[in-house]
C-alpha positions in Angstrom: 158.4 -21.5 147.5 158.1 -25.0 149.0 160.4 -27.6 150.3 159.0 -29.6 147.3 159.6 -26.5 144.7 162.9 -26.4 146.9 163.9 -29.5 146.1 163.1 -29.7 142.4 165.1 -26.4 141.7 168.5 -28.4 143.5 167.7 -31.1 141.1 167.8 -29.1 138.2 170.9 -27.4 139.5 172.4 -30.7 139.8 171.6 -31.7 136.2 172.8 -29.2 134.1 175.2 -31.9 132.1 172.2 -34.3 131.9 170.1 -31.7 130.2 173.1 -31.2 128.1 173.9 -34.8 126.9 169.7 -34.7 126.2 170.0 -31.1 123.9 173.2 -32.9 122.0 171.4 -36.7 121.5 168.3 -35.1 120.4 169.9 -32.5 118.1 172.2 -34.8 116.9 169.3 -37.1 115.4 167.5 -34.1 114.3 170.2 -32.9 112.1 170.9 -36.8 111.1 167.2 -37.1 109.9 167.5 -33.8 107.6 170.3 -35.9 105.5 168.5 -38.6 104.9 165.1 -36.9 104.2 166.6 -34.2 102.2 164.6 -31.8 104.7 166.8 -28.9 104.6 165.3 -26.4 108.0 165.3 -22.9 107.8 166.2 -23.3 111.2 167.1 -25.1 114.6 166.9 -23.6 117.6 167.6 -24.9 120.7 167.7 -24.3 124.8 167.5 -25.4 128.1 165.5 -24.4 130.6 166.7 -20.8 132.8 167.5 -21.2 136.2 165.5 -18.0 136.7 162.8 -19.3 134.5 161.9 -22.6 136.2 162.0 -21.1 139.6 159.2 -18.3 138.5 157.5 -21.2 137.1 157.5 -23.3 140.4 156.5 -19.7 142.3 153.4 -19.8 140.1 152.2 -23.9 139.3 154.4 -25.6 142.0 151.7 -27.3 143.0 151.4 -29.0 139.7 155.0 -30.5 140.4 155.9 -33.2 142.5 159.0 -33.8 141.2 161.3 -33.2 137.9 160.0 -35.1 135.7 156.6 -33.1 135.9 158.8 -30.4 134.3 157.8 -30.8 130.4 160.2 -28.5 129.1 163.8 -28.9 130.8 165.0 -28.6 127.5 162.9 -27.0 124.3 163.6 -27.6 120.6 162.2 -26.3 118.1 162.4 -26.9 114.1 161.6 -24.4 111.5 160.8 -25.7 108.1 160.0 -23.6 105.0 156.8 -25.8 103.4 154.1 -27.4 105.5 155.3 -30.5 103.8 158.3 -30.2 105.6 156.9 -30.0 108.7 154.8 -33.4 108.1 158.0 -35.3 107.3 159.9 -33.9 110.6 156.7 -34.9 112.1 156.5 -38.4 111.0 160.1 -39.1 112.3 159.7 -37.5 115.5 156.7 -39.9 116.3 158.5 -42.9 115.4 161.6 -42.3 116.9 160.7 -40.2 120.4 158.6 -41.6 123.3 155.8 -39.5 123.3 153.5 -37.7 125.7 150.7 -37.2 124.1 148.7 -35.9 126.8 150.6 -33.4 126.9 151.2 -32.7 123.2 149.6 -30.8 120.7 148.9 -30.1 117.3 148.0 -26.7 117.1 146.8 -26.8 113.4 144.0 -28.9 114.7 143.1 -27.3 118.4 141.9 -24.0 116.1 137.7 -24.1 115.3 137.1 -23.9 111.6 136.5 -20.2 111.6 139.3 -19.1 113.5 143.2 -17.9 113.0 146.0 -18.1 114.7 149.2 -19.8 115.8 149.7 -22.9 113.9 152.3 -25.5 115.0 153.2 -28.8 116.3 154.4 -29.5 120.0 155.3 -32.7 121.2 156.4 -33.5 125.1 158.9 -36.5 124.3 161.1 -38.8 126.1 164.5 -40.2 124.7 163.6 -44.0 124.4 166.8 -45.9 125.6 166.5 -48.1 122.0 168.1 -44.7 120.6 170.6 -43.8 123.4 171.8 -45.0 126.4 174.0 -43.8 129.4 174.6 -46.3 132.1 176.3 -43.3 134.2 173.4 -41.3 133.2 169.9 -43.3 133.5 167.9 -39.6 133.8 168.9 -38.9 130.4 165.7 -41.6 129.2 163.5 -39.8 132.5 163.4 -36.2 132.2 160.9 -35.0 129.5 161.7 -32.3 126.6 159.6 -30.2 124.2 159.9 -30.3 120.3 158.2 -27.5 118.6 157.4 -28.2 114.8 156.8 -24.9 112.5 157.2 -23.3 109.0 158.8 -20.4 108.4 155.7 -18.1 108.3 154.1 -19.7 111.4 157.4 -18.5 113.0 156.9 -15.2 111.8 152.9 -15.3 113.2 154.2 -16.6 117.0 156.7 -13.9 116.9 154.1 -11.1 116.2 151.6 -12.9 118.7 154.7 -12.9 121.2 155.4 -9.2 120.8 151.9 -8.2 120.6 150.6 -9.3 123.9 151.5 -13.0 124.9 151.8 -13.0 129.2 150.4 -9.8 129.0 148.3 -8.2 131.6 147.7 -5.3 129.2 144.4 -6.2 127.2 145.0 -5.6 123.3 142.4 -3.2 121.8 140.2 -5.1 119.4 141.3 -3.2 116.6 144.5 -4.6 116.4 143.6 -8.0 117.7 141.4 -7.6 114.2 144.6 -6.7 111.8 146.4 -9.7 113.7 144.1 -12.2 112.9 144.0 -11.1 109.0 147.8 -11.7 108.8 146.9 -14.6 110.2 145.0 -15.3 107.5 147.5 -14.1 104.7 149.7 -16.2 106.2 148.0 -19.0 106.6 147.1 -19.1 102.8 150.7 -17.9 101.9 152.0 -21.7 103.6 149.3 -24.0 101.7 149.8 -21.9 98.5 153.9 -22.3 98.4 153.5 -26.0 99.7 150.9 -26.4 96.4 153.5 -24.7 94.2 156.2 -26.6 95.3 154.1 -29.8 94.9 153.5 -29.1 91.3 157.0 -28.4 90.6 157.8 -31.9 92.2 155.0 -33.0 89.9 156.5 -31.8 86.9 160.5 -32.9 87.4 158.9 -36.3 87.7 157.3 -35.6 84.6 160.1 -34.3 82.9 162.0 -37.2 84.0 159.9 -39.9 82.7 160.0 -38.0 79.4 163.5 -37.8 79.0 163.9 -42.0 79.9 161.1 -42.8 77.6 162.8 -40.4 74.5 159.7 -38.2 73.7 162.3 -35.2 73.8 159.6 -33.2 71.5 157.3 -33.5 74.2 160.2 -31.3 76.9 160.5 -27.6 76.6 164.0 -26.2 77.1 164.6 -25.2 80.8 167.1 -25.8 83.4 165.1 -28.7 84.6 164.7 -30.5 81.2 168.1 -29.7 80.4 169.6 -30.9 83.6 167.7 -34.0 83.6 169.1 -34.8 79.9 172.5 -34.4 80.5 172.3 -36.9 83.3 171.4 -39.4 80.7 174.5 -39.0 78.8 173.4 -37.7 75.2 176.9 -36.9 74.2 179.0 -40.3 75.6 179.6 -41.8 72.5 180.9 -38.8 70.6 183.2 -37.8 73.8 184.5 -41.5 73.9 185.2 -41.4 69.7 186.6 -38.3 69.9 188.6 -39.6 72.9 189.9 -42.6 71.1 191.5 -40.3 68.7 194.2 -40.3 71.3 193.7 -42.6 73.4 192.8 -39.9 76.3 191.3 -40.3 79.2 187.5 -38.7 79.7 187.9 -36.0 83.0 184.3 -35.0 84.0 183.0 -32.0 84.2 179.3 -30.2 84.4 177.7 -29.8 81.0 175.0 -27.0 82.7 176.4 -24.1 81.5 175.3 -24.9 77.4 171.7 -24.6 79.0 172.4 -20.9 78.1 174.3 -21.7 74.5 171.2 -23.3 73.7 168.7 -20.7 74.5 171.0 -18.1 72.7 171.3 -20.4 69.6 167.2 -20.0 69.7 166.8 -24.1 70.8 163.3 -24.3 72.6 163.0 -28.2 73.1 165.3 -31.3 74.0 164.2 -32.4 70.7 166.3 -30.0 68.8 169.2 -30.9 70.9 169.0 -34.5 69.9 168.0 -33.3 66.1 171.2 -31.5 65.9 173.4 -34.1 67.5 172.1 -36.7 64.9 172.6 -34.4 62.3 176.1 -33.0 63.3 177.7 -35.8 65.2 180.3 -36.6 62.4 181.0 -33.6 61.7 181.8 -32.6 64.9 183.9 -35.6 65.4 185.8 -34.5 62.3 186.3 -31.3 63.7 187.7 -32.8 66.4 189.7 -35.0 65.1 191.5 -32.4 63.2 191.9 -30.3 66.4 193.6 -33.1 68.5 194.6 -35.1 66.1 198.2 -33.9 65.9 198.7 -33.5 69.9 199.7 -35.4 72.4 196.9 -34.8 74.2 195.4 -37.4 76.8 193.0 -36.0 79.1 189.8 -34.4 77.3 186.6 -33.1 79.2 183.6 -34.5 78.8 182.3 -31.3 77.3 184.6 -31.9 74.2 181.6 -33.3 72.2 178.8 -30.9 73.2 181.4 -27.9 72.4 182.2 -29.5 69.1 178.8 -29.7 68.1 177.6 -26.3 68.8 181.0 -24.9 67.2 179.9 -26.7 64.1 175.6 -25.9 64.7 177.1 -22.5 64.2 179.3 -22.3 61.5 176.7 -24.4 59.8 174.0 -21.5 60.1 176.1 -18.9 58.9 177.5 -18.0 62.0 181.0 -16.0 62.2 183.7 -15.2 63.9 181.6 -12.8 66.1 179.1 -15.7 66.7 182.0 -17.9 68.0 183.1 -14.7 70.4 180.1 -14.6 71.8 179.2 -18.2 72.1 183.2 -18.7 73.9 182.1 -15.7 76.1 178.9 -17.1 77.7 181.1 -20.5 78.8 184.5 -18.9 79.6 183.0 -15.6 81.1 184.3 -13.0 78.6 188.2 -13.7 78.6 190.2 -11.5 76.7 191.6 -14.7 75.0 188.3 -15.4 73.1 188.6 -13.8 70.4 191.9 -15.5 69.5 190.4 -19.2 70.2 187.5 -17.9 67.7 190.2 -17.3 65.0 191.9 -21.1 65.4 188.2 -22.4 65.3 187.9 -20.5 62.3 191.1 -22.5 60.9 190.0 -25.8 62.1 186.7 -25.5 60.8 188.2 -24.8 57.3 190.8 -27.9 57.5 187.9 -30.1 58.2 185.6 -28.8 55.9 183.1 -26.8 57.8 183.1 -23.2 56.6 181.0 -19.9 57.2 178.9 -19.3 54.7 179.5 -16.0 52.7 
Protein backbone atom coordinates (compact mmCIF):
# COMPACT_ATOMS: atom_id res chain seq x y z
CA UNK A 1 0.00 0.00 0.00
CA UNK A 2 1.00 3.62 -0.69
CA UNK A 3 1.76 6.69 1.32
CA UNK A 4 -1.45 7.99 -0.39
CA UNK A 5 -3.56 4.63 0.43
CA UNK A 6 -1.54 5.28 3.81
CA UNK A 7 -2.86 8.26 4.39
CA UNK A 8 -6.52 7.76 3.50
CA UNK A 9 -6.84 4.68 5.85
CA UNK A 10 -5.42 7.28 9.04
CA UNK A 11 -8.21 9.47 7.82
CA UNK A 12 -10.82 7.10 8.11
CA UNK A 13 -9.38 5.97 11.39
CA UNK A 14 -9.63 9.40 12.54
CA UNK A 15 -13.33 9.74 11.52
CA UNK A 16 -15.06 7.16 12.93
CA UNK A 17 -17.53 9.80 14.95
CA UNK A 18 -18.01 11.72 11.72
CA UNK A 19 -19.16 8.69 9.84
CA UNK A 20 -21.28 8.29 12.81
CA UNK A 21 -23.10 11.65 13.13
CA UNK A 22 -23.55 11.03 9.01
CA UNK A 23 -25.28 7.15 9.67
CA UNK A 24 -27.61 9.02 12.54
CA UNK A 25 -28.53 12.40 10.28
CA UNK A 26 -29.23 10.35 7.36
CA UNK A 27 -31.24 7.62 9.17
CA UNK A 28 -32.84 9.94 11.18
CA UNK A 29 -34.55 11.73 8.01
CA UNK A 30 -35.10 8.40 6.48
CA UNK A 31 -37.26 7.16 9.27
CA UNK A 32 -38.86 10.92 9.44
CA UNK A 33 -39.93 10.54 5.69
CA UNK A 34 -41.73 7.07 6.34
CA UNK A 35 -44.21 9.06 8.80
CA UNK A 36 -45.16 11.44 6.70
CA UNK A 37 -45.37 9.29 3.50
CA UNK A 38 -47.03 6.55 5.27
CA UNK A 39 -44.10 4.27 3.66
CA UNK A 40 -43.93 1.68 6.15
CA UNK A 41 -40.08 -0.40 5.07
CA UNK A 42 -39.74 -3.84 5.43
CA UNK A 43 -36.51 -2.84 6.46
CA UNK A 44 -33.47 -0.49 7.17
CA UNK A 45 -30.29 -1.56 7.24
CA UNK A 46 -27.40 0.29 7.86
CA UNK A 47 -23.35 0.32 8.18
CA UNK A 48 -20.20 1.88 7.93
CA UNK A 49 -17.53 1.04 6.16
CA UNK A 50 -14.82 -2.02 7.90
CA UNK A 51 -11.58 -1.02 8.71
CA UNK A 52 -10.48 -4.26 7.08
CA UNK A 53 -12.77 -3.67 4.21
CA UNK A 54 -11.47 -0.21 3.01
CA UNK A 55 -7.91 -1.17 3.38
CA UNK A 56 -8.46 -4.42 0.89
CA UNK A 57 -10.19 -1.96 -1.21
CA UNK A 58 -7.23 0.55 -1.34
CA UNK A 59 -4.77 -2.78 -1.85
CA UNK A 60 -6.83 -3.40 -5.02
CA UNK A 61 -8.16 0.45 -6.70
CA UNK A 62 -5.88 2.76 -4.69
CA UNK A 63 -4.99 4.23 -7.49
CA UNK A 64 -8.51 5.34 -8.11
CA UNK A 65 -8.22 7.36 -4.67
CA UNK A 66 -6.53 10.43 -4.07
CA UNK A 67 -8.08 11.21 -1.08
CA UNK A 68 -11.33 10.37 1.15
CA UNK A 69 -13.80 11.73 -0.38
CA UNK A 70 -13.08 9.40 -3.53
CA UNK A 71 -14.37 6.81 -1.07
CA UNK A 72 -18.24 6.46 -2.21
CA UNK A 73 -19.28 4.25 0.38
CA UNK A 74 -17.87 5.33 3.97
CA UNK A 75 -21.10 4.68 5.12
CA UNK A 76 -23.96 2.35 3.13
CA UNK A 77 -27.71 2.46 3.60
CA UNK A 78 -29.95 0.64 2.25
CA UNK A 79 -33.98 0.73 2.28
CA UNK A 80 -36.18 -2.29 1.77
CA UNK A 81 -39.66 -1.55 0.72
CA UNK A 82 -42.36 -4.22 0.04
CA UNK A 83 -44.11 -2.62 -3.44
CA UNK A 84 -42.19 -1.10 -6.24
CA UNK A 85 -44.34 1.85 -5.45
CA UNK A 86 -42.74 2.17 -2.45
CA UNK A 87 -39.56 2.29 -3.72
CA UNK A 88 -40.51 5.26 -6.17
CA UNK A 89 -41.74 7.42 -3.31
CA UNK A 90 -38.38 6.75 -1.16
CA UNK A 91 -36.95 7.63 -4.33
CA UNK A 92 -38.45 10.82 -5.05
CA UNK A 93 -37.52 12.15 -1.52
CA UNK A 94 -34.02 11.03 -1.58
CA UNK A 95 -33.49 13.14 -4.81
CA UNK A 96 -34.90 16.14 -3.41
CA UNK A 97 -33.49 16.09 -0.28
CA UNK A 98 -29.64 14.54 -0.76
CA UNK A 99 -26.87 16.06 -2.91
CA UNK A 100 -26.43 13.67 -5.47
CA UNK A 101 -23.75 12.03 -7.46
CA UNK A 102 -25.12 11.00 -10.20
CA UNK A 103 -22.14 9.94 -11.96
CA UNK A 104 -21.80 7.62 -9.81
CA UNK A 105 -25.34 6.46 -9.24
CA UNK A 106 -27.42 4.04 -10.67
CA UNK A 107 -30.70 2.79 -11.39
CA UNK A 108 -30.35 -0.72 -11.91
CA UNK A 109 -33.97 -1.25 -13.17
CA UNK A 110 -32.89 0.66 -16.18
CA UNK A 111 -28.96 -0.43 -16.78
CA UNK A 112 -30.65 -4.20 -17.61
CA UNK A 113 -31.27 -4.72 -21.89
CA UNK A 114 -34.82 -5.54 -22.51
CA UNK A 115 -34.31 -9.23 -22.64
CA UNK A 116 -32.33 -9.71 -19.67
CA UNK A 117 -32.91 -10.49 -15.74
CA UNK A 118 -31.36 -9.77 -12.93
CA UNK A 119 -30.64 -7.49 -9.86
CA UNK A 120 -33.05 -4.69 -9.86
CA UNK A 121 -32.45 -1.75 -7.56
CA UNK A 122 -31.63 1.79 -7.00
CA UNK A 123 -28.16 3.25 -5.75
CA UNK A 124 -27.50 6.65 -5.26
CA UNK A 125 -23.80 8.16 -4.11
CA UNK A 126 -25.15 11.29 -1.99
CA UNK A 127 -23.82 14.08 -0.06
CA UNK A 128 -25.64 15.59 3.13
CA UNK A 129 -26.45 19.15 1.76
CA UNK A 130 -25.62 21.55 4.74
CA UNK A 131 -29.56 23.18 4.05
CA UNK A 132 -30.46 19.79 6.03
CA UNK A 133 -27.72 19.63 8.68
CA UNK A 134 -24.94 21.38 9.83
CA UNK A 135 -21.90 20.92 12.25
CA UNK A 136 -19.62 23.82 12.67
CA UNK A 137 -17.20 21.40 14.76
CA UNK A 138 -17.82 18.98 12.10
CA UNK A 139 -17.65 20.56 8.40
CA UNK A 140 -16.68 16.80 6.85
CA UNK A 141 -19.96 15.66 7.79
CA UNK A 142 -21.39 17.80 4.32
CA UNK A 143 -17.78 16.26 2.40
CA UNK A 144 -17.56 12.68 2.70
CA UNK A 145 -19.88 10.81 0.33
CA UNK A 146 -22.41 7.78 1.32
CA UNK A 147 -24.39 5.15 -0.54
CA UNK A 148 -28.31 4.71 -0.42
CA UNK A 149 -29.50 1.44 -1.78
CA UNK A 150 -33.30 1.45 -2.78
CA UNK A 151 -35.03 -2.14 -3.05
CA UNK A 152 -38.26 -4.27 -2.56
CA UNK A 153 -38.52 -6.93 -0.67
CA UNK A 154 -38.15 -9.60 -3.51
CA UNK A 155 -35.21 -7.69 -5.15
CA UNK A 156 -33.63 -8.26 -1.71
CA UNK A 157 -34.26 -11.73 -1.83
CA UNK A 158 -32.75 -11.89 -5.83
CA UNK A 159 -29.27 -9.97 -4.56
CA UNK A 160 -29.03 -12.31 -1.71
CA UNK A 161 -29.17 -15.46 -3.98
CA UNK A 162 -26.93 -13.62 -6.58
CA UNK A 163 -24.61 -12.89 -3.51
CA UNK A 164 -24.45 -16.44 -2.30
CA UNK A 165 -24.28 -17.92 -5.66
CA UNK A 166 -21.22 -16.45 -6.99
CA UNK A 167 -20.79 -12.56 -6.54
CA UNK A 168 -16.56 -11.87 -6.07
CA UNK A 169 -16.19 -15.18 -7.14
CA UNK A 170 -13.30 -16.63 -8.95
CA UNK A 171 -15.20 -19.91 -9.28
CA UNK A 172 -17.21 -19.70 -12.67
CA UNK A 173 -20.95 -20.78 -12.19
CA UNK A 174 -22.00 -23.68 -14.52
CA UNK A 175 -24.52 -22.48 -17.02
CA UNK A 176 -27.07 -24.62 -15.78
CA UNK A 177 -27.58 -22.93 -12.74
CA UNK A 178 -26.81 -19.43 -14.03
CA UNK A 179 -30.04 -20.61 -16.24
CA UNK A 180 -32.49 -21.52 -12.99
CA UNK A 181 -31.11 -18.12 -11.49
CA UNK A 182 -32.19 -16.05 -14.12
CA UNK A 183 -35.87 -17.69 -14.22
CA UNK A 184 -36.31 -16.65 -10.54
CA UNK A 185 -35.29 -13.75 -11.72
CA UNK A 186 -38.02 -13.69 -13.82
CA UNK A 187 -40.69 -15.00 -11.23
CA UNK A 188 -39.68 -12.47 -9.25
CA UNK A 189 -39.55 -9.83 -11.28
CA UNK A 190 -43.28 -10.45 -12.28
CA UNK A 191 -44.20 -11.31 -8.58
CA UNK A 192 -43.12 -7.19 -7.73
CA UNK A 193 -45.24 -5.57 -10.71
CA UNK A 194 -48.06 -8.06 -10.05
CA UNK A 195 -48.39 -7.19 -6.03
CA UNK A 196 -47.64 -3.42 -6.87
CA UNK A 197 -50.88 -3.80 -9.59
CA UNK A 198 -52.90 -5.49 -6.81
CA UNK A 199 -52.21 -3.19 -4.35
CA UNK A 200 -52.99 -0.28 -6.85
CA UNK A 201 -56.41 -1.65 -7.48
CA UNK A 202 -57.20 -2.02 -3.92
CA UNK A 203 -56.17 1.75 -3.47
CA UNK A 204 -58.50 2.10 -6.53
CA UNK A 205 -61.33 0.72 -4.95
CA UNK A 206 -61.21 2.34 -1.12
CA UNK A 207 -61.33 5.51 -3.07
CA UNK A 208 -64.24 4.17 -4.68
CA UNK A 209 -65.77 2.96 -1.75
CA UNK A 210 -65.26 6.17 -0.21
CA UNK A 211 -66.80 8.40 -2.64
CA UNK A 212 -69.79 6.09 -2.39
CA UNK A 213 -70.33 6.14 1.06
CA UNK A 214 -70.10 10.46 0.97
CA UNK A 215 -72.34 10.59 -2.00
CA UNK A 216 -75.14 7.94 -0.08
CA UNK A 217 -75.46 5.38 -2.94
CA UNK A 218 -75.03 2.67 0.01
CA UNK A 219 -76.87 0.10 -2.46
CA UNK A 220 -74.13 0.58 -4.69
CA UNK A 221 -71.33 -0.90 -1.56
CA UNK A 222 -71.09 -4.59 -0.78
CA UNK A 223 -70.58 -5.48 2.93
CA UNK A 224 -66.75 -5.81 3.67
CA UNK A 225 -64.38 -4.56 6.16
CA UNK A 226 -63.56 -1.73 3.88
CA UNK A 227 -67.19 -0.50 3.17
CA UNK A 228 -68.00 -1.03 6.66
CA UNK A 229 -65.09 0.82 8.11
CA UNK A 230 -65.48 3.56 5.78
CA UNK A 231 -69.25 3.96 6.98
CA UNK A 232 -68.78 4.04 10.45
CA UNK A 233 -66.37 6.94 10.01
CA UNK A 234 -69.27 8.92 8.74
CA UNK A 235 -71.19 8.53 11.79
CA UNK A 236 -74.59 6.57 10.82
CA UNK A 237 -75.57 6.05 14.28
CA UNK A 238 -74.82 9.89 16.08
CA UNK A 239 -78.13 10.92 16.36
CA UNK A 240 -79.59 7.85 17.97
CA UNK A 241 -76.39 7.58 20.41
CA UNK A 242 -76.89 11.41 21.31
CA UNK A 243 -81.08 10.72 21.89
CA UNK A 244 -80.45 7.92 23.64
CA UNK A 245 -77.79 9.86 25.58
CA UNK A 246 -80.13 12.72 26.43
CA UNK A 247 -82.22 10.24 28.20
CA UNK A 248 -79.81 10.90 31.03
CA UNK A 249 -77.99 13.48 30.24
CA UNK A 250 -74.74 11.10 29.86
CA UNK A 251 -71.87 11.78 28.32
CA UNK A 252 -70.88 9.84 24.80
CA UNK A 253 -67.32 7.78 25.59
CA UNK A 254 -65.97 6.53 22.15
CA UNK A 255 -65.24 3.52 21.24
CA UNK A 256 -64.68 1.33 17.75
CA UNK A 257 -67.88 0.21 16.16
CA UNK A 258 -65.68 -2.61 13.86
CA UNK A 259 -66.44 -5.42 15.59
CA UNK A 260 -70.54 -5.41 14.30
CA UNK A 261 -68.82 -5.90 10.74
CA UNK A 262 -69.16 -9.54 11.92
CA UNK A 263 -72.93 -9.10 13.52
CA UNK A 264 -73.86 -7.98 10.25
CA UNK A 265 -72.51 -10.71 8.10
CA UNK A 266 -74.02 -13.30 10.62
CA UNK A 267 -77.40 -11.41 10.58
CA UNK A 268 -77.12 -12.35 6.52
CA UNK A 269 -76.56 -8.17 5.75
CA UNK A 270 -74.70 -8.07 2.28
CA UNK A 271 -74.74 -4.18 1.48
CA UNK A 272 -74.36 -0.81 3.44
CA UNK A 273 -77.79 -0.29 2.17
CA UNK A 274 -79.43 -2.76 4.46
CA UNK A 275 -77.56 -1.19 7.34
CA UNK A 276 -79.07 2.18 6.60
CA UNK A 277 -82.61 0.35 5.68
CA UNK A 278 -82.68 -1.10 9.04
CA UNK A 279 -81.59 1.97 10.99
CA UNK A 280 -84.54 3.93 9.28
CA UNK A 281 -86.79 1.33 9.96
CA UNK A 282 -85.75 0.47 13.66
CA UNK A 283 -84.33 3.72 14.95
CA UNK A 284 -87.34 4.38 17.35
CA UNK A 285 -87.66 1.41 18.43
CA UNK A 286 -84.35 1.04 19.43
CA UNK A 287 -84.38 4.28 21.14
CA UNK A 288 -87.43 2.88 23.09
CA UNK A 289 -85.55 0.07 24.01
CA UNK A 290 -83.18 2.12 25.32
CA UNK A 291 -84.94 4.28 26.96
CA UNK A 292 -86.53 1.66 29.06
CA UNK A 293 -83.02 0.06 29.75
CA UNK A 294 -81.45 3.37 31.22
CA UNK A 295 -84.14 5.08 31.86
CA UNK A 296 -84.40 4.31 35.55
CA UNK A 297 -80.36 4.56 36.21
CA UNK A 298 -78.23 6.90 37.06
CA UNK A 299 -76.19 6.27 34.40
CA UNK A 300 -73.97 9.09 32.67
CA UNK A 301 -71.35 7.81 30.55
CA UNK A 302 -72.72 5.54 27.54
CA UNK A 303 -70.53 4.24 24.57
CA UNK A 304 -71.02 5.13 21.36
CA UNK A 305 -71.93 1.68 20.42
CA UNK A 306 -75.18 2.05 22.54
CA UNK A 307 -77.28 2.77 19.39
CA UNK A 308 -75.80 0.27 16.88
CA UNK A 309 -76.26 -2.51 19.81
CA UNK A 310 -79.75 -1.37 20.35
CA UNK A 311 -80.68 -1.74 16.85
CA UNK A 312 -79.36 -5.05 16.07
CA UNK A 313 -80.89 -6.27 19.58
CA UNK A 314 -84.23 -5.13 18.26
CA UNK A 315 -83.31 -6.36 14.10
CA UNK A 316 -83.34 -9.54 15.97
CA UNK A 317 -86.12 -9.87 18.04
CA UNK A 318 -87.99 -8.44 15.20
CA UNK A 319 -87.15 -11.56 12.88
CA UNK A 320 -87.96 -14.02 15.18
CA UNK A 321 -84.87 -14.25 16.77
CA UNK A 322 -84.56 -15.82 20.55
CA UNK A 323 -82.93 -16.05 23.38
CA UNK A 324 -80.28 -18.30 21.56
CA UNK A 325 -79.96 -15.67 18.80
CA UNK A 326 -79.16 -12.92 21.48
CA UNK A 327 -76.37 -15.55 23.01
CA UNK A 328 -74.85 -15.85 20.11
CA UNK A 329 -75.02 -12.35 18.76
CA UNK A 330 -73.46 -11.17 22.70
CA UNK A 331 -70.83 -13.86 22.04
CA UNK A 332 -69.32 -12.61 18.75
CA UNK A 333 -68.81 -8.88 20.58
CA UNK A 334 -67.95 -9.90 24.19
CA UNK A 335 -65.93 -13.07 23.13
CA UNK A 336 -68.02 -15.89 24.62
CA UNK A 337 -68.37 -14.74 28.37
CA UNK A 338 -69.99 -16.96 30.65
CA UNK A 339 -72.24 -13.98 31.53
CA UNK A 340 -74.00 -13.95 28.12
CA UNK A 341 -76.49 -15.89 28.61
CA UNK A 342 -77.81 -13.92 31.65
CA UNK A 343 -77.59 -10.44 29.67
CA UNK A 344 -79.74 -12.38 26.90
CA UNK A 345 -82.45 -13.04 29.56
CA UNK A 346 -82.70 -9.11 30.82
CA UNK A 347 -82.81 -8.19 27.03
CA UNK A 348 -85.42 -10.54 26.78
CA UNK A 349 -87.31 -8.49 29.77
CA UNK A 350 -86.53 -5.18 28.32
CA UNK A 351 -87.62 -6.03 25.03
CA UNK A 352 -91.08 -7.07 26.44
CA UNK A 353 -91.37 -3.77 28.69
CA UNK A 354 -90.90 -1.79 25.62
CA UNK A 355 -92.91 -3.73 23.34
CA UNK A 356 -90.62 -5.60 21.19
CA UNK A 357 -91.22 -9.32 21.61
CA UNK A 358 -90.12 -12.74 19.93
CA UNK A 359 -92.32 -13.94 17.84
CA UNK A 360 -93.83 -17.37 18.76
Amino acid sequence: MDVRCRSILEEFDNNIEVFKKMQKTVLDFLEKSFDETGVIPEGLESRIKDRNSLAEKLERKGDKYESMTDVTDLLGVRVITYYTTDISKVAALVEKEFEIDWDNSVDKRKSLASDQMGYMSIHYICRIPKSMHTDETCPKLNEYRFEIQLRTALQHVWATVNHDTGYKSEIEVPKIYIRQITRLAGLLEIADEEFAKIIGEITDYRRRVESLVESGNFDELSLDGDSFNSYIRIGPFDSLNEKIAAINKAEIRDVSLFPFYEVFVKLGFSTIGDIERMKEKLFDKAYQFMRIQIGATDIDIVASNVGIRALCIVWILDNGGDKNDLVEFLDILNGGKTSNESTAERILKIAKKAHIRERD
